[in-house]
N, C-alpha and C positions, 0 to 999 in steps of 0.2 A: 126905331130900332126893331129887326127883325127877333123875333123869339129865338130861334134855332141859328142864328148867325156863329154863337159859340161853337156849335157844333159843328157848321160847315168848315171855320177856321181850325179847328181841332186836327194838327196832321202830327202829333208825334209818332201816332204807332204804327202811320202809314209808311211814317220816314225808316222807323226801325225794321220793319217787316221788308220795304226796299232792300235791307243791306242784307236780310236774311236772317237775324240776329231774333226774331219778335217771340220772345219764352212762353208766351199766355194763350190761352183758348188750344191747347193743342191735343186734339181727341186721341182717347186713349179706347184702341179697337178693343182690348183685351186683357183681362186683369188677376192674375195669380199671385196680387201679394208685394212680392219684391220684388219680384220682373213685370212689367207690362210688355205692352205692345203701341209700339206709336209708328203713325206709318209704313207699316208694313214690317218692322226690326222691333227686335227684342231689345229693351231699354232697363238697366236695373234702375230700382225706386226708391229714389232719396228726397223724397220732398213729399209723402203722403201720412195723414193723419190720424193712417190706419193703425196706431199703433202697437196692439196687440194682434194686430195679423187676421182678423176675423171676418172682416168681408167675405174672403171668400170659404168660409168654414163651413163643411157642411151640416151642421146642425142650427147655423143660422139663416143658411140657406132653404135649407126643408122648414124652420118654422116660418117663415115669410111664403113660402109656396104653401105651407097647410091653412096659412090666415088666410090667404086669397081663396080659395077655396073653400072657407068656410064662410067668411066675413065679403068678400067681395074686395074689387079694387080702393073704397072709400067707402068715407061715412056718410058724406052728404049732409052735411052739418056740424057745427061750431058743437063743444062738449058742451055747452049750458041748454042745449035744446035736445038736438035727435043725435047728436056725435059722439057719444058715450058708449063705448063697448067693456064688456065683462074685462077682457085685454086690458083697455087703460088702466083701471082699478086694479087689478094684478098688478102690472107692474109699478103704478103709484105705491102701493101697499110692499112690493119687495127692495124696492128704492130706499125707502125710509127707512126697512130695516136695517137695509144695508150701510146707510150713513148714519146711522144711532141718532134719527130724527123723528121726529113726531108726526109728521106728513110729507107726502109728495104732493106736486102739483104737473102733471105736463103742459107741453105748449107745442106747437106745430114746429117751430123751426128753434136754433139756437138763440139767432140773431135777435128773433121775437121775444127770445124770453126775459132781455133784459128790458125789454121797451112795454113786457107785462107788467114789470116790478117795479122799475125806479116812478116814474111818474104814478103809478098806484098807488104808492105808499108817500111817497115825498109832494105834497102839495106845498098851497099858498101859507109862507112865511114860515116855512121848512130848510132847513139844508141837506143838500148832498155833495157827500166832500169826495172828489174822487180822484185816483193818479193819473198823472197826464198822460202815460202810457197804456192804459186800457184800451182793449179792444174798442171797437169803432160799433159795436153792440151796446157798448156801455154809455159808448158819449152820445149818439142817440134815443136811449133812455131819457141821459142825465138833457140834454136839450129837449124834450119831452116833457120834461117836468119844469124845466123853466120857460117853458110857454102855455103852463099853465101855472104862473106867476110862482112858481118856489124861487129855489134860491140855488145855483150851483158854482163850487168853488173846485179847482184845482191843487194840488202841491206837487212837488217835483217828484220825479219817478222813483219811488221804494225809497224815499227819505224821510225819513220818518222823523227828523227835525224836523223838517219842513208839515210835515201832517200838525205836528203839535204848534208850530206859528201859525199856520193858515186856523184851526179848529180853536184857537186861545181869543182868536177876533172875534168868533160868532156870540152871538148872544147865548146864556146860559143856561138860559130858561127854553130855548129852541129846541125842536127835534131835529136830530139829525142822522144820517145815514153816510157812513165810510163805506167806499164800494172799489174794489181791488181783484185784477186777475190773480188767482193763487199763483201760475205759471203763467208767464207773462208771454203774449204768442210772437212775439218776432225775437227777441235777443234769447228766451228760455232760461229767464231768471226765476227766483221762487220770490214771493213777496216775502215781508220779513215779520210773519205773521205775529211774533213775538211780542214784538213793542208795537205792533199798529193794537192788538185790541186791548195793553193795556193803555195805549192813549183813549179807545173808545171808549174803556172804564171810567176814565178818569174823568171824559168830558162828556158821559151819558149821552155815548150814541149809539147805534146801531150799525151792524156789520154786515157786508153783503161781498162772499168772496166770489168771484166766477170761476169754477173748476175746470172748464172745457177740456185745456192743458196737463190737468193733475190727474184727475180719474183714471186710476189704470197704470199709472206712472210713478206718484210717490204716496206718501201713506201708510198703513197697516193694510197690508194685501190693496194695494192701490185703489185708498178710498179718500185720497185726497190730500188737499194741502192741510187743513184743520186736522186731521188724522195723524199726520207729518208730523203736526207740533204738539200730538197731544191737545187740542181746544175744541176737539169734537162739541163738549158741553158749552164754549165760550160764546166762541160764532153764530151769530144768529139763524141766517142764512145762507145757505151755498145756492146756485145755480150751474148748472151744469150743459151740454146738449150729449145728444146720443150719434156725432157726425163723425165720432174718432174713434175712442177705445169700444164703442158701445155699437160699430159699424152699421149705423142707421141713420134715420132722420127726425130732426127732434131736439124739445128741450123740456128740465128743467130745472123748478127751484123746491126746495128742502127745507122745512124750519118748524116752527110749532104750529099746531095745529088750529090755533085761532088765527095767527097771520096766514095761513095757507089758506083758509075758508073765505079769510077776507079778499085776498086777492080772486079768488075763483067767482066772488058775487060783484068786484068791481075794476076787473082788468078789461079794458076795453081791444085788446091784443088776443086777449081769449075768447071773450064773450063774439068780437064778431070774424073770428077765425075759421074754417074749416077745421076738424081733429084733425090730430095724428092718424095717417091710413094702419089701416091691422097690418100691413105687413113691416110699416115700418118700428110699429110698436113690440110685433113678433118675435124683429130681429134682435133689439133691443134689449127683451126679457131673454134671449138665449144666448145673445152674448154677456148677458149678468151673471147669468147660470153660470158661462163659463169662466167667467173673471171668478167667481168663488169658488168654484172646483179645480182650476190649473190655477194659484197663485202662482207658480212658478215662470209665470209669463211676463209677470211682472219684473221680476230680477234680470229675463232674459233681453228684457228687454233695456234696463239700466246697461247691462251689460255691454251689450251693442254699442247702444251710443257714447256711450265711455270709452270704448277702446277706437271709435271714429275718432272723438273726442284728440283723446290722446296722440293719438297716430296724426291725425292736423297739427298741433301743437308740437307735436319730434319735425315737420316736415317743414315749419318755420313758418305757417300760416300764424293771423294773428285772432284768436277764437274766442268768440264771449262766452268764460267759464260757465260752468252748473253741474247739475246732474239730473239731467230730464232730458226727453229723447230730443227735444231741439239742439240741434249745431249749428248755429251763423258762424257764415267763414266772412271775418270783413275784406274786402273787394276796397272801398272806399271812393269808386268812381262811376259813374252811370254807365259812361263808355265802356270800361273793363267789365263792369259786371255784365252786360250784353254778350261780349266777346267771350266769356269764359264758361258763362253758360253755353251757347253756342258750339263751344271744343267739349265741355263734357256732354254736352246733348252728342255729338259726332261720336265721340267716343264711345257711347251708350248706357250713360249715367243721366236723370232726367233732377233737377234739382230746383226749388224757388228762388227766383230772381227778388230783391226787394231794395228798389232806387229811390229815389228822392222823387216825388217829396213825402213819402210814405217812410221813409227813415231818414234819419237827418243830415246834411251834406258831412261825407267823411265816412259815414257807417253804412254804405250804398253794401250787398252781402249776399252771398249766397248762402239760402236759409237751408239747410241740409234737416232731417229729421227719420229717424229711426221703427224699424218694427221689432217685435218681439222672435217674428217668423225670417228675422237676414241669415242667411248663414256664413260665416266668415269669409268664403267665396266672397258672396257680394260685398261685403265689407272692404275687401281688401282692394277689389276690384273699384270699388269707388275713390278710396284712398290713391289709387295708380293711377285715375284720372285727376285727379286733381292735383298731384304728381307733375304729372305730364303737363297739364294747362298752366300752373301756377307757376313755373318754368318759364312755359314760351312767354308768357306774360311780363315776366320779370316778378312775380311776388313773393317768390321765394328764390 
């Protein structure tokens, strides 16, 4: 058997691209925000993860052009040898303020940061008990550390019955770690942080939420889900990346100051990674800056998707509730959801496409998602496309 045979046989997105229909890899010349540029047409931006609008802000701009300039393009080494800039420290150091934690830790990428932490911490004859919906960050963590013989268990998504059957089996005497998106990134549910860590209390484990989704969006001046509930002091751990509200690149995690040092002398994710470059660390501490000087971006930002929210919901779409800037409109069929993308990409509204098997048969959706910087122009203008598609469609 040929290695690469899979691959030759691999013709789905050759077949969709055929029909014209193909949503993914589609370069975007030119970026202000809420409108881009695809193709040559101005596209409004309902699928970016931009969420407080900061990419293109100039003060996170000029500090990523003064880092380059002072610091150069990279470090040229991992943070445990030569990769260490005065910058990281800064921003590790205002991070923590800012989530009323005891330490930062950075890490190069988001994706990275759970695969610094779960297998770090969760070894042989360990558990990690996680929801079956987490980011795809987290389940390879969590298979990370079961191939270095721990122990990884599932429970059904934000059921928190189900967390206390699956954690009532494990041994008592075990360590163990609960690990849960706060906002959860495809539907943009909130986890239900409430009873998940008094079950962690009860069954002495350890809490590891991922913020990616929450920063910026709910919380006291958008510091997260743990902030949300009032458990800033419960939760052990947050992680976070700096790829959405924080309009950079990057990740971390948050916790006390002995777990933090430990991870930094044995995360193998860190230790043999490149740093964070200065500019994306740059961007990072200016879009911090301004997440605590405009809180008002935060509201603006609620605002938005709420009244998407809404305005789907009057127009007979069928819409996985919340209050966070994600909006999935369920489609429920792979074909449709191709086609509908398609009519609002024409129309020039740009949105995520999310089919099976990447959500489950039935919940096939277009994932719509909000900025702080839309202005009801684009808002409504997106609403009339979907309007218009959801029609010839037959979904509403």
């Amino acid at each position: 058997m040929d290695l690469f045979k899979k691959c030759y046989d691999f013709t789905r997105a050759d077949e969709i691209k055929a029909l014209g229909l193909y949503p993914y890899f589609r370069a975007i010349e030119a970026n202000e925000g809420p409108v881009v540029q695809i193709e040559g047409k101005k596209v409004v931006m309902a699928g970016s993860n931009n969420y407080l609008g900061l990419t293109s802000h100039p003060k996170v701009k000029e500090a990523a052009i003064k880092a380059v300039e002072k610091y150069g393009t990279g470090c040229s080494g991992s943070r445990y040898l030569t990769g260490t800039l005065d910058l990281h420290i800064e921003l590790e150091e205002k991070l923590a303020k800012f989530f009323n934690k005891e330490a930062v830790l950075l890490f190069s990428t988001g994706y990275q940061t759970a695969q610094g932490i779960i297998p770090t911490l969760v070894q042989r004859g360990e558990f990690v008990i996680s929801d079956k919906d987490n980011h795809a960050c987290i389940v390879a963590g969590n298979l990370m550390a079961k191939g270095a013989t721990a122990d990884f268990v599932r429970y059904k998504h934000n059921d928190m019955d189900d967390l206390e059957r699956v954690i009532k089996k494990l041994p008592e005497d075990a360590a163990k770690l609960i690990v849960s998106d706060g906002v959860f990134s495809t539907g943009g549910e909130i986890v239900n942080l409430v009873r998940l860590n008094q079950i962690a209390k009860k069954y002495h484990a350890r809490t590891l939420i991922d913020d990616a989704h929450s920063v910026g969006v709910i919380g006291k001046g958008g510091r997260g889900t743990a902030s949300e509930f009032n458990l800033e002091a419960d939760i052990d751990m947050t992680m976070g990346t700096f790829s959405k509200t924080f309009a950079s690149l990057g990740g971390y995690v948050a916790g006390e100051a002995k777990v933090i040092n430990y991870i930094k002398h044995h995360s193998s994710a860190l230790i043999f990674s490149a740093s964070p470059t200065p500019a994306s660390v740059a961007s990072a501490l200016a879009a911090l800056e301004i997440l605590e000087a405009e809180p008002w971006r935060v509201e603006a930002l609620y605002k938005n998707a709420n009244y998407v929210r809404q305005g789907m919901k009057d127009l007979g779409f069928t819409v996985i509730d919340g209050r966070t800037a994600i909006v999935p409109v369920i489609v429920g069929d792979d074909g449709l959801a191709f086609q509908m993308w398609r009519m609002l990409y024409d129309y020039g509204v740009f949105v995520n496409v999310f089919i099976s098997p990447g959500v489950p048969p039935g919940r096939q959706m277009m994932r719509t998602s909000y900025m702080a910087t839309h202005e009801k122009e684009h808002l409504d203008f997106i609403l009339e496309a979907f309007k218009d598609s959801g029609k010839k469609l037959g979904l509403i």
